[in-house]
matplotlib code that plots the C-alpha trace (Angstrom):
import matplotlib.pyplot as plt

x = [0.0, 2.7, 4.3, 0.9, 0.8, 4.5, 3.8, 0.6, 2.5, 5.1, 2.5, 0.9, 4.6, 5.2, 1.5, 2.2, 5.8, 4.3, 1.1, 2.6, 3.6, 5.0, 5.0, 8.3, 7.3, 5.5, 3.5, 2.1, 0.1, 1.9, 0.1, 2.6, 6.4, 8.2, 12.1, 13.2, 10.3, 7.2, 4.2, 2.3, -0.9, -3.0, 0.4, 0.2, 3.0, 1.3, 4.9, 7.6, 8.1, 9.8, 13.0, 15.9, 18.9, 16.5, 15.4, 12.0, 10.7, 8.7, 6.3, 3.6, 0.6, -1.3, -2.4, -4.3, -3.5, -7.0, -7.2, -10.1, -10.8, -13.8, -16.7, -19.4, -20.9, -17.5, -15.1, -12.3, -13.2, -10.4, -7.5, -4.6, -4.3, -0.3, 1.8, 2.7, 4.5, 2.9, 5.0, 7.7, 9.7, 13.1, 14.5, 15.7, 17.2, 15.2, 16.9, 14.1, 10.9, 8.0, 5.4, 2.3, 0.7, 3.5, 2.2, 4.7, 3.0, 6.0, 9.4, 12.7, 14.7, 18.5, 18.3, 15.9, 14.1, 15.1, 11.5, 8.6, 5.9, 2.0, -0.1, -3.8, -7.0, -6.8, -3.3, -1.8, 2.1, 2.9, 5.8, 6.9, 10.1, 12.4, 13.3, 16.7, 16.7, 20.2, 23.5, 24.8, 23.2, 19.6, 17.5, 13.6, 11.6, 8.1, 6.3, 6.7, 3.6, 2.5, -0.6, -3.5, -4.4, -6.8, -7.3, -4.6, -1.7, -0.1, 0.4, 4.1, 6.6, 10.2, 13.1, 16.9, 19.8, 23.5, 25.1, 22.8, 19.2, 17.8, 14.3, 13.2, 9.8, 7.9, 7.2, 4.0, 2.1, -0.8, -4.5, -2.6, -3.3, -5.8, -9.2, -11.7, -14.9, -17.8, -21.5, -24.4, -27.6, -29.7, -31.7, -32.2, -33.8, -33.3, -30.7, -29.9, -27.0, -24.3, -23.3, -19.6, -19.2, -21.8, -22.8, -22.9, -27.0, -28.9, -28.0, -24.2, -21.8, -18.6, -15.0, -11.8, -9.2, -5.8, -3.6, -6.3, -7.7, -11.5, -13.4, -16.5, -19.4, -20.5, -17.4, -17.4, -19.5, -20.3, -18.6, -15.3, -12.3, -10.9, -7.1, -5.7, -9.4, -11.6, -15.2, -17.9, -20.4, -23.9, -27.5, -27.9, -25.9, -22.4, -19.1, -16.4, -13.8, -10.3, -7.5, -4.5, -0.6, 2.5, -0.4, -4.1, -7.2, -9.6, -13.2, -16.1, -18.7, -22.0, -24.9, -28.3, -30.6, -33.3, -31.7, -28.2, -26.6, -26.0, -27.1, -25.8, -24.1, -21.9, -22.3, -19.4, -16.7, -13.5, -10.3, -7.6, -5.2, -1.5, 1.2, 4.0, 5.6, 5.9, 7.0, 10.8, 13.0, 12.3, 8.7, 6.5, 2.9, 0.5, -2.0, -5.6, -8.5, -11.4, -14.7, -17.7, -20.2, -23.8, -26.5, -30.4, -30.4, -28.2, -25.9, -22.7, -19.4, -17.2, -14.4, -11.0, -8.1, -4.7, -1.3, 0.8, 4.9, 7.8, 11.2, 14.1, 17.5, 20.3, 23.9, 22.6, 19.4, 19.3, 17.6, 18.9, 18.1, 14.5, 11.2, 8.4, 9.5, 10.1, 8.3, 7.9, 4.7, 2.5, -0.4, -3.8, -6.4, -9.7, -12.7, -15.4, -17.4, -21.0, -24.6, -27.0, -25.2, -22.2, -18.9, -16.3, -12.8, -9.5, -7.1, -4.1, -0.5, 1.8, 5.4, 8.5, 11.7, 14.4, 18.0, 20.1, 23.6, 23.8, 21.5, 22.2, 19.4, 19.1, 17.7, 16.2, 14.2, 13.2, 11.8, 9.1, 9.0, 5.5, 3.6, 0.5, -2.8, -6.2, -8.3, -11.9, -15.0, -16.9, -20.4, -22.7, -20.2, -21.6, -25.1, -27.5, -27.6, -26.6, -24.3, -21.2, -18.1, -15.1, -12.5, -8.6, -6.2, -3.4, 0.0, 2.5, 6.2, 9.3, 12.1, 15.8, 18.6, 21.1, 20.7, 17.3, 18.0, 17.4, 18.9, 16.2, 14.3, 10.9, 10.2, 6.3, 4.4, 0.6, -2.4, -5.6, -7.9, -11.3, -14.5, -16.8, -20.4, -22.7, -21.5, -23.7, -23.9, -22.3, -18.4, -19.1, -20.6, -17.3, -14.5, -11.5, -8.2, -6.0, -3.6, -0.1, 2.3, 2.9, 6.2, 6.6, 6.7, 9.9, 12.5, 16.7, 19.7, 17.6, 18.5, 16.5, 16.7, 17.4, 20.5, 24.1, 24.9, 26.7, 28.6, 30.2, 31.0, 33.7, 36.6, 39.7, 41.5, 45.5, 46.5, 47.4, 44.6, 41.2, 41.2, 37.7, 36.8, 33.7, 32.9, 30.1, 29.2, 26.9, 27.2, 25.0, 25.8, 27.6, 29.9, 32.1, 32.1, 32.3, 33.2, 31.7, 32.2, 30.4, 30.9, 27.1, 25.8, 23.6, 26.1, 28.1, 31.3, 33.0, 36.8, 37.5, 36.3, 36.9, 35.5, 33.3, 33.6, 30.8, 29.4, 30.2, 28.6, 31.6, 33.0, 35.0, 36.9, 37.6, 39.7, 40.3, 42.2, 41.2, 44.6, 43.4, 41.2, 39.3, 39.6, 37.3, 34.0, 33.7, 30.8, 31.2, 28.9, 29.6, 27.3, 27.1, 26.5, 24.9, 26.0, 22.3, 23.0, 20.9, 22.5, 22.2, 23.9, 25.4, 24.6, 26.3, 29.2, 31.0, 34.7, 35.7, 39.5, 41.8, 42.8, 43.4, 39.7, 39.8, 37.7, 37.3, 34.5, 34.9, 34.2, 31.7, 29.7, 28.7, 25.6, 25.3, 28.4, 31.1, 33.9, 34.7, 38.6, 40.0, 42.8, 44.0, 44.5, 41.6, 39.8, 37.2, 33.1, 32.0, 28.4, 27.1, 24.3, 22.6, 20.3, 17.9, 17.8, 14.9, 16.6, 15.1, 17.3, 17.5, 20.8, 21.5, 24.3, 27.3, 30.2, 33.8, 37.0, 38.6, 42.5, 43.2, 42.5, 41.1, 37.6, 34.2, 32.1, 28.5, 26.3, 23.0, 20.0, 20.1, 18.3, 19.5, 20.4, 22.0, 22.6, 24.0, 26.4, 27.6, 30.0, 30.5, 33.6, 36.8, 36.6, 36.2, 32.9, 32.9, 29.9, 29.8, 27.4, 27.1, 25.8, 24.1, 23.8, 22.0]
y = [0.0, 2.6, 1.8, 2.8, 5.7, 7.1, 6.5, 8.3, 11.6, 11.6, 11.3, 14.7, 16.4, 15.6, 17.4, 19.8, 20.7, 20.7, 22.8, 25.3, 28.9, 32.2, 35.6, 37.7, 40.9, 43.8, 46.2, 49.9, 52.3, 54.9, 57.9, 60.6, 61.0, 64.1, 63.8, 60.8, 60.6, 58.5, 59.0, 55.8, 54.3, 51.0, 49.5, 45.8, 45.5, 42.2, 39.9, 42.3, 46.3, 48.3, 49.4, 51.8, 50.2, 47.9, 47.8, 48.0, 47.5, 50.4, 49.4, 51.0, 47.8, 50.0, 53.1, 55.0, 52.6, 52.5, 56.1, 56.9, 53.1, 53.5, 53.2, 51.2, 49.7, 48.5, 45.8, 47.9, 48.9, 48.0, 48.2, 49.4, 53.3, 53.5, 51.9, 54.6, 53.2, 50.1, 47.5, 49.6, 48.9, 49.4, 48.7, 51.6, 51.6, 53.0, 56.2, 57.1, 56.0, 58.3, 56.8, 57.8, 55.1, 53.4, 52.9, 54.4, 57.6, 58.1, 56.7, 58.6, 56.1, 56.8, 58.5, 59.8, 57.5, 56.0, 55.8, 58.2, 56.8, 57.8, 58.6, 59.2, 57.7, 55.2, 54.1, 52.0, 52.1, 50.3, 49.8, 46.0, 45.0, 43.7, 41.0, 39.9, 36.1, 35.9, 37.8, 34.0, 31.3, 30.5, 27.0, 27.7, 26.5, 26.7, 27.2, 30.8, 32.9, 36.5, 38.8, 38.3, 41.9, 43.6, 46.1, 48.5, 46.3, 43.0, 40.4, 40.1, 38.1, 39.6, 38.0, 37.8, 35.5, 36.3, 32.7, 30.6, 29.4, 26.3, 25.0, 22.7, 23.9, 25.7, 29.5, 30.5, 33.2, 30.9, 33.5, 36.6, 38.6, 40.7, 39.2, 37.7, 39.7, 38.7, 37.3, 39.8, 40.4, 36.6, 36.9, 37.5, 39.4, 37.6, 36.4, 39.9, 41.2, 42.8, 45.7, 45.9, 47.6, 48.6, 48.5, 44.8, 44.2, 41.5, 41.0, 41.7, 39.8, 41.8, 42.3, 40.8, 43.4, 44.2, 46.9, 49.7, 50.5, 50.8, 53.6, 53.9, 51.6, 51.8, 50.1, 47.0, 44.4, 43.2, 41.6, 43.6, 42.8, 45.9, 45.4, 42.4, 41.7, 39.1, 40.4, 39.4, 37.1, 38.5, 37.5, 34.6, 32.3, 33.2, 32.4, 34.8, 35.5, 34.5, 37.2, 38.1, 38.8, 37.9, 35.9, 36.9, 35.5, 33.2, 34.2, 33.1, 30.5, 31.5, 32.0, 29.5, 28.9, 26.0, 24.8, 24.3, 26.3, 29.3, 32.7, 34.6, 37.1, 35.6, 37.5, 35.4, 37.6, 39.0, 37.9, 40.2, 41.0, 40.2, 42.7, 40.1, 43.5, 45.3, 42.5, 42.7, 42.1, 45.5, 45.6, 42.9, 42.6, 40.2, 38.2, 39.6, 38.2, 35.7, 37.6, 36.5, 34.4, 35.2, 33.4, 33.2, 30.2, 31.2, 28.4, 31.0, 31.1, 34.4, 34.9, 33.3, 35.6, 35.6, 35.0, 37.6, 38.5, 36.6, 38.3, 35.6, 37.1, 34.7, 33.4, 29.8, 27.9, 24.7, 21.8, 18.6, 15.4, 13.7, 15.0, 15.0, 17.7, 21.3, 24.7, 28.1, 28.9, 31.8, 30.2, 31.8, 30.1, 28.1, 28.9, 26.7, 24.8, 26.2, 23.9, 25.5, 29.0, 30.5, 29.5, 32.2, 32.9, 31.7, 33.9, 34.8, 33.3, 35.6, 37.0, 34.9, 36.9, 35.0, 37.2, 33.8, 33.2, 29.3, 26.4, 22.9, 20.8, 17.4, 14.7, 13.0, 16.7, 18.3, 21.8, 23.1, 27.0, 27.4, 30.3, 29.2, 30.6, 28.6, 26.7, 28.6, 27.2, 24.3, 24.5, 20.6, 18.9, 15.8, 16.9, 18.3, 21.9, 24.6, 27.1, 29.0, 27.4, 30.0, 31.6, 30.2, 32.2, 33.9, 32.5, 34.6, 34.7, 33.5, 35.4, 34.6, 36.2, 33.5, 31.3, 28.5, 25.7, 22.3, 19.8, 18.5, 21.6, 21.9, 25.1, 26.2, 29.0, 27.7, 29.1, 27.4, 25.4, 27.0, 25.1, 23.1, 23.3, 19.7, 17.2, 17.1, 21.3, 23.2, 24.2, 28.1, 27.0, 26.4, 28.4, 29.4, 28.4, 31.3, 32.3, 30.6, 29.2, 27.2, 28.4, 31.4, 33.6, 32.0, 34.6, 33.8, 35.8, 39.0, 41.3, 43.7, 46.5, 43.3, 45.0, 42.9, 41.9, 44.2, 43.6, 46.4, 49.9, 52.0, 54.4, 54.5, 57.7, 57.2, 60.6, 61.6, 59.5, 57.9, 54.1, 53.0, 49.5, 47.2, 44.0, 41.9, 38.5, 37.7, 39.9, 39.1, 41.3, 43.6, 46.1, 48.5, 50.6, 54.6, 56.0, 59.5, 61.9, 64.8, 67.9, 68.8, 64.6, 66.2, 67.0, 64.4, 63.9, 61.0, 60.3, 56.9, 54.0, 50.2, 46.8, 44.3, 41.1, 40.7, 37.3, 35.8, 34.0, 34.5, 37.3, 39.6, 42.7, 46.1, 48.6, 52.5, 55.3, 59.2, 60.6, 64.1, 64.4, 67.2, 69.0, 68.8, 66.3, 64.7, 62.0, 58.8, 56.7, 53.6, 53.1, 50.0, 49.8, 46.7, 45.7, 47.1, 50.4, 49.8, 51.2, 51.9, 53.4, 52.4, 53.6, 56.9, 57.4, 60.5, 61.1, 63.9, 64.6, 66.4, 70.2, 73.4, 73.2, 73.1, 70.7, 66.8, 64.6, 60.7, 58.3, 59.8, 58.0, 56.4, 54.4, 57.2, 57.7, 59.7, 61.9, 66.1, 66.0, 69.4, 70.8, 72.7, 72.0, 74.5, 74.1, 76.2, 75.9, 75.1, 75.7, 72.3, 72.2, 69.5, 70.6, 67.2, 67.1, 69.8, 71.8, 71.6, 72.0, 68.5, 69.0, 72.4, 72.2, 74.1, 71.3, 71.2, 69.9, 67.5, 67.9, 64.3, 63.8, 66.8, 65.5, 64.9, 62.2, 62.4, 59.6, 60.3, 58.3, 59.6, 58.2, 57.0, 60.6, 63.4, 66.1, 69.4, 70.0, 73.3, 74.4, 77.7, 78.5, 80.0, 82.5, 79.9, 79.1, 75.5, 73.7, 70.3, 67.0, 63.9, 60.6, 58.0, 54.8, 52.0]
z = [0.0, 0.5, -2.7, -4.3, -2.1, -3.4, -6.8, -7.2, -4.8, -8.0, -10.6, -8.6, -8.3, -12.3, -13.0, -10.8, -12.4, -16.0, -15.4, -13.7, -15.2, -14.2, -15.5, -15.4, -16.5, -15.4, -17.9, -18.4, -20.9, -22.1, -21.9, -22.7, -24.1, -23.4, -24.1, -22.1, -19.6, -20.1, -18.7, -17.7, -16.0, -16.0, -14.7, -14.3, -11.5, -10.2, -10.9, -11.7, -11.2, -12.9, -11.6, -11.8, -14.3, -15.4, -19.2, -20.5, -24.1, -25.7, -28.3, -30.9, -30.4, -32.4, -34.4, -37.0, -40.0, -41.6, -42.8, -45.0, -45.8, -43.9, -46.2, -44.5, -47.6, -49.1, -49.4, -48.8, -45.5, -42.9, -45.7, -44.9, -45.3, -44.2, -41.3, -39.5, -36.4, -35.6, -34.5, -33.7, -30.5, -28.9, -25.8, -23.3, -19.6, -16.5, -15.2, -12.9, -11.4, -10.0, -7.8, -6.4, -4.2, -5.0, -8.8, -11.3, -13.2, -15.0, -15.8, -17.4, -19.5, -20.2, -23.5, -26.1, -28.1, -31.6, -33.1, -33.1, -31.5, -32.1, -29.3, -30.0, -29.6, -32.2, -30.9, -28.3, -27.0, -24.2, -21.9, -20.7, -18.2, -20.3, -17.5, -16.7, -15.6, -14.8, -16.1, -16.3, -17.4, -16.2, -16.1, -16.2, -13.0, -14.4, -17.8, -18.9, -20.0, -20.0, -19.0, -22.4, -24.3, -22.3, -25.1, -23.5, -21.8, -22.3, -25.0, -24.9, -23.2, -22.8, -21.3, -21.2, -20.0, -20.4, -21.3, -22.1, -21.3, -20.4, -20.9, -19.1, -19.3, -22.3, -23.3, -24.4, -25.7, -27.0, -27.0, -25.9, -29.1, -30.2, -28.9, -30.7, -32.1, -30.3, -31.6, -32.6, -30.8, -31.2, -33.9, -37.7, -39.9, -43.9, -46.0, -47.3, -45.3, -47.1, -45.0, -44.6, -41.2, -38.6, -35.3, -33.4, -33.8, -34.4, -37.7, -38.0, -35.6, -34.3, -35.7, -34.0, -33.0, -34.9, -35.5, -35.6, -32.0, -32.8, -30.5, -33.3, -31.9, -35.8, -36.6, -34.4, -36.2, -40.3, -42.4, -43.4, -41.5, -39.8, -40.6, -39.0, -37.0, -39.2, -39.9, -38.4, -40.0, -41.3, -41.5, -41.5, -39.6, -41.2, -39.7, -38.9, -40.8, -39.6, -37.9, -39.9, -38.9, -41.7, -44.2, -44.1, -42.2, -43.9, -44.9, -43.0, -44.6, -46.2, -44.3, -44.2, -46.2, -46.7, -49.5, -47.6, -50.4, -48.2, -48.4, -51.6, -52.0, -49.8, -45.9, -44.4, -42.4, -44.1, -43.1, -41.2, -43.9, -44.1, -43.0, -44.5, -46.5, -43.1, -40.5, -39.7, -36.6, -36.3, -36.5, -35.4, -34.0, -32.5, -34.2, -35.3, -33.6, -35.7, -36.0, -34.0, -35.9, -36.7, -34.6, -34.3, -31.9, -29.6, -30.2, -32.3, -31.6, -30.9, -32.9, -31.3, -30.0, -31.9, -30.5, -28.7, -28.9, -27.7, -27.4, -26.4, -26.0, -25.0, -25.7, -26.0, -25.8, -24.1, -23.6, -21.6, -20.6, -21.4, -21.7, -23.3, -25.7, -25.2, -27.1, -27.8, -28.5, -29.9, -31.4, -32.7, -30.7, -32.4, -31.2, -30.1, -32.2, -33.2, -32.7, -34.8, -36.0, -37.9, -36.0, -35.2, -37.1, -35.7, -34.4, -36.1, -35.3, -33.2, -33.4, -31.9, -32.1, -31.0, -30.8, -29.6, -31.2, -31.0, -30.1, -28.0, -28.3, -26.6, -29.2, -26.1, -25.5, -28.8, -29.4, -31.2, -32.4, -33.7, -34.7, -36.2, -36.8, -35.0, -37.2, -37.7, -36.0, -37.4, -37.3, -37.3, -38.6, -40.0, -39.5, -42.4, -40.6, -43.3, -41.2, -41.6, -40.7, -39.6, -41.2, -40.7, -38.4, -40.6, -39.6, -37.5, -37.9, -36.1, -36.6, -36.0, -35.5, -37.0, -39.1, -38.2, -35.7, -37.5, -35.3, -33.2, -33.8, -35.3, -36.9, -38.0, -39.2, -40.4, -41.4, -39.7, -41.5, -42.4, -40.2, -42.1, -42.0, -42.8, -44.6, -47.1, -47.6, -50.7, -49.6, -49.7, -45.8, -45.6, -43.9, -45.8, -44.8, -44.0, -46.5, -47.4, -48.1, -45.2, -42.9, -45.3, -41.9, -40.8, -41.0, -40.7, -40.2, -38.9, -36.1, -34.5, -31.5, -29.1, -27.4, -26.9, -23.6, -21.9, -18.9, -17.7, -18.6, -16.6, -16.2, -14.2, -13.8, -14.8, -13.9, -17.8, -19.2, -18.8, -19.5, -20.6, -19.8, -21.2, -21.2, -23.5, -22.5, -26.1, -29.6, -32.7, -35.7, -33.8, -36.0, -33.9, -30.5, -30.0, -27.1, -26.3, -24.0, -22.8, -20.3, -19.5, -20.4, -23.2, -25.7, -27.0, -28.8, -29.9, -28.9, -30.0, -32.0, -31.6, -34.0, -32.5, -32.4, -34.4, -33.5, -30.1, -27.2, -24.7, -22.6, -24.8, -23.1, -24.9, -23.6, -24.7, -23.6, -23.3, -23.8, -23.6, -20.4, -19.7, -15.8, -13.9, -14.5, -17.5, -18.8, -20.9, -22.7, -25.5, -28.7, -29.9, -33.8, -35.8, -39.2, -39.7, -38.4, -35.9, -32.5, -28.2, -25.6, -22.5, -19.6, -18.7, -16.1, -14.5, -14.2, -11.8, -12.2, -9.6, -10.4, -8.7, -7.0, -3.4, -3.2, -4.7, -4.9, -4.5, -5.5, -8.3, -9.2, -5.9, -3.9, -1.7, 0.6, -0.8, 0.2, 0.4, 0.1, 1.2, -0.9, 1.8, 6.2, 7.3, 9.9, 9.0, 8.3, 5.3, 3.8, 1.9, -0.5, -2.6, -5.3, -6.8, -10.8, -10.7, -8.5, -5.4, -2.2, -0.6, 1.6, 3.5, 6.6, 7.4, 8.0, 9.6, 8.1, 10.0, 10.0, 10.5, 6.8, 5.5, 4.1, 5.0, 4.3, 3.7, 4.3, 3.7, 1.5, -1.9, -4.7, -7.8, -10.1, -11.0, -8.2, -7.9, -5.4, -4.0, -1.4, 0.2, 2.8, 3.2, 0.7, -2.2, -3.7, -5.1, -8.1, -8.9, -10.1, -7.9, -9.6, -7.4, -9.0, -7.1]

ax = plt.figure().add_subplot(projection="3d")
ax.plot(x, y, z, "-o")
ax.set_aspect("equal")
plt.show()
């Protein structure tokens, strides 16, 4: 009996292990940009926060792409008008972090953005931690997921590891897209429904979301897609038609009639369309939702939500051991099947972007990559109902940054099969598959604003020099350094120029000298150019050299404690005064020298920044900046 008793305990423990999941990362609207600070709110802070050094990804979910394609009565109605930023995102470093209620409302990020990004009420930009798992290597504990699009934050999945990581779990953004439209009012009117776009009533199910953020009611439901959302299915009993991301969505199946030929014209949703000419490592998006299928029986579907966004950055991935096999995920979802109505559209495939040098994969625990679109909605299968079956999910992309894994690694990028209405019913009841070829969204040798891993940036004062010192632990496509320095940390001038490595997944150390230091404090930062172009900074550090002041800061920077070193033995009063980056007066005491060793040390709690410093006494009047780094 114990025997029985221990075996069924490690069947629990081994369900337990695979079913469970984390989220890393934390998330925010962006509500404002203004230089380097970003305003937020709706901050999701639930199982990470953002933090001071750490990085965060900034990214355009959506905007005002449809332009004047907005003609109710027409096919073209949810086309594409122009791009404008969607998609766009880049990866910046947390300078500062204002709370109220200990919710961020805003967060300053170490230097101005590369892209433009559109803020208005048919757009969406959204901040999301960019979380560090380890500087090192990293093994995963639990399944890794992310918070589903709530129609303002989430969708995306963005991690990093230094060396290498190793799953022993899976990654999954599976449903985390754009949502699915939803099903019209119960009820029908005839077989005559053409209308294009319209409010959600009874006889016009709703459209899945995409790249557009809808605020016109008289937009959500008929039949045209609304860019990468499928359209909804019409009067009577049509399916919906299928989401779109790098391949379009699938039309939704005719509606009834007695005849089980289907209603004509054809009142099926649209599909989402395909964005294949505008997807790159630099631009990416998540899948469109299926559109909601038409019911009078209560017994439609809603149109399925697509896949979200996965960005991987790592030396090497690695799987070990055996398992029951090993993925990353970012599949359109199906929706469920209908009884006695039109079935909903599948959601569109996601985006995987995976910036990882080399791969070690165990042939005893293999790895799928998928981004696939859902299959639409059937709808009485196999029965002599006439209804409309769904539309087919578009398929998403996977993206690499090398060249694609193919030992013991299964790559795929599908469109979902269209649902089937009766067995015996004509095929326009049918739902179309979404558009191919098959895997065409599988992208090699493509890197994006994924930064290199950077270990270290300093500088060490050599009396007639400044030696600058970094360190990289992983490089893809990486071109050459600059060193720049600066005397105010807003103008910038280069002094010095190294080649990358290029391609590496060990530590590699660079070293450069200043040989013509300026007096007195100095700033330094390192860009890092691609072959691409592309480029980011470092984060910025101060270097305060000894002169004929009579007074000298150190260290600088510091976490908080740092010395006054005297220039001269006086034992005299000196007036201190520490001004924050706004320039309020945070620090105001008179202090004495001590002539044991002529300095003072201060000690108090400064936050991470940029301060002011001024000191007043013995007939010398003395400015300088003090940088806290935590």
């Amino acid at each position: 009996m114990k025997k029985i008793y221990v075996v069924v305990f490690l069947i629990f423990l081994t369900f337990a292990n695979l079913s469970s999941q984390v989220i890393y990362n934390a998330y925010a609207n962006v509500s404002a940009i203004t230089g380097t600070l970003i305003t937020v709110n709706n901050v999701n802070q639930v199982n990470h926060t953002f933090n001071i050094n750490d990085k965060v990804v900034i990214m355009q979910m959506q905007d005002n792409v449809i332009g004047a394609n907005t003609t109710t009565n027409s096919a073209t109605f949810g086309d594409i008008s122009n791009i404008q930023n969607a998609g766009r995102y880049e990866i910046a470093t947390i300078t500062a972090v204002n709370l109220s209620a200990g919710t961020p409302t805003s967060i300053a990020v170490a230097n101005a953005l590369t892209n433009t990004y559109n803020l208005n009420a048919n757009a969406s930009v959204q901040l999301i931690s960019f979380r560090r798992l380890s500087g090192t290597a990293f093994t995963t504990t639990a399944s890794i997921t992310g918070l589903r699009w709530n129609g303002t934050i989430g969708g995306v999945i963005a991690i990093e590891t230094g060396t290498s990581l190793t799953l022993a779990h899976r990654i999954f953004a599976d449903s985390l897209g754009f949502t699915g439209g939803l099903k019209n009012t119960n009820g029908y009117n005839s077989c005559e429904a053409t209308t294009y776009a319209t409010a959600i009533a009874l006889r016009y199910a709703g459209k899945g979301q995409g790249i557009y953020k809808n605020t016109n009611t008289a937009f959500g439901g008929g039949r045209g897609k609304i860019l990468t959302g499928g359209g909804g299915g019409n009067d009577v009993n049509a399916g919906g038609g299928g989401g779109g991301n790098y391949t379009s969505g699938g039309n939704g199946g005719s509606g009834w009639v007695a005849a089980g030929t289907g209603c004509n014209p054809g009142v099926g949703g649209l599909g989402g369309i395909a964005l294949t000419g505008s997807i790159s490592a630099a631009r990416i998006f998540m899948g469109g939702g299926g559109g909601g299928g038409h019911e009078n029986d209560g017994a439609g579907t809603k149109g399925a939500n697509g896949g979200g966004i996965i960005l991987v950055k790592t030396g090497t991935l690695v799987t070990t051991g055996s398992c029951g096999g090993i993925s990353i995920t970012t599949n359109g979802a199906t929706p469920t099947n209908a009884a006695n109505d039109g079935a909903g559209g599948g959601g569109a495939g996601g985006s995987v972007i995976l910036q990882i040098n080399s791969y070690s994969i165990s042939s005893t625990c293999l790895l799928t990559i998928s981004a696939n679109g859902g299959a639409g909605g059937s709808s009485n299968a196999g029965s002599t109902g006439a209804h409309g079956g769904g539309g087919g999910g578009g398929q998403g992309v996977v993206i690499y940054s090398s060249a694609q894994p193919t030992a013991n690694v299964v790559t795929t990028a599908t469109s979902g099969t269209g649902g089937v209405s009766c067995s015996t019913c004509t095929g326009t009841l049918n739902g179309i598959p979404g558009t191919g070829p098959n895997n065409s969204g599988i992208i090699t040798a493509s890197s994006g604003p994924l930064p290199i891993e950077l270990l270290y940036f300093n500088a060490t004062d050599n009396t007639e020099s400044i030696m600058l010192n970094w360190s990289t632990a992983t490089e893809i496509n990486t071109d050459h350094f600059l060193v720049e320095r600066s005397t105010n940390a807003l103008e910038w001038q280069t002094i010095g120029k190294l080649n990358a490595t290029g391609n590496s997944n060990t530590v590699r150390n660079y070293q450069l000298s200043d040989e013509k230091p300026l007096s007195g404090l100095s700033y330094y930062r390192l860009k890092t150019i691609d072959l691409d172009l592309s480029y980011q900074y470092s984060n910025i550090i101060a270097m305060e050299r000894k002169n004929n002041d009579p007074f000298f800061i150190f260290p600088n920077p510091s976490t908080g404690n740092f010395s006054i070193q005297m220039a001269h033995q006086n034992n005299v009063a000196l007036h201190v005064k520490i001004y924050d980056a706004i320039g309020k007066l945070i620090f105001d005491e008179e202090i004495k020298s001590e002539q044991k060793d002529l300095q003072y040390q201060f000690t108090g709690s400064l936050e991470a920044g940029v301060y002011s410093l001024k000191i007043d006494g013995d007939g010398n009047s003395f400015n300088s900046k003090i940088v806290i780094v935590k």
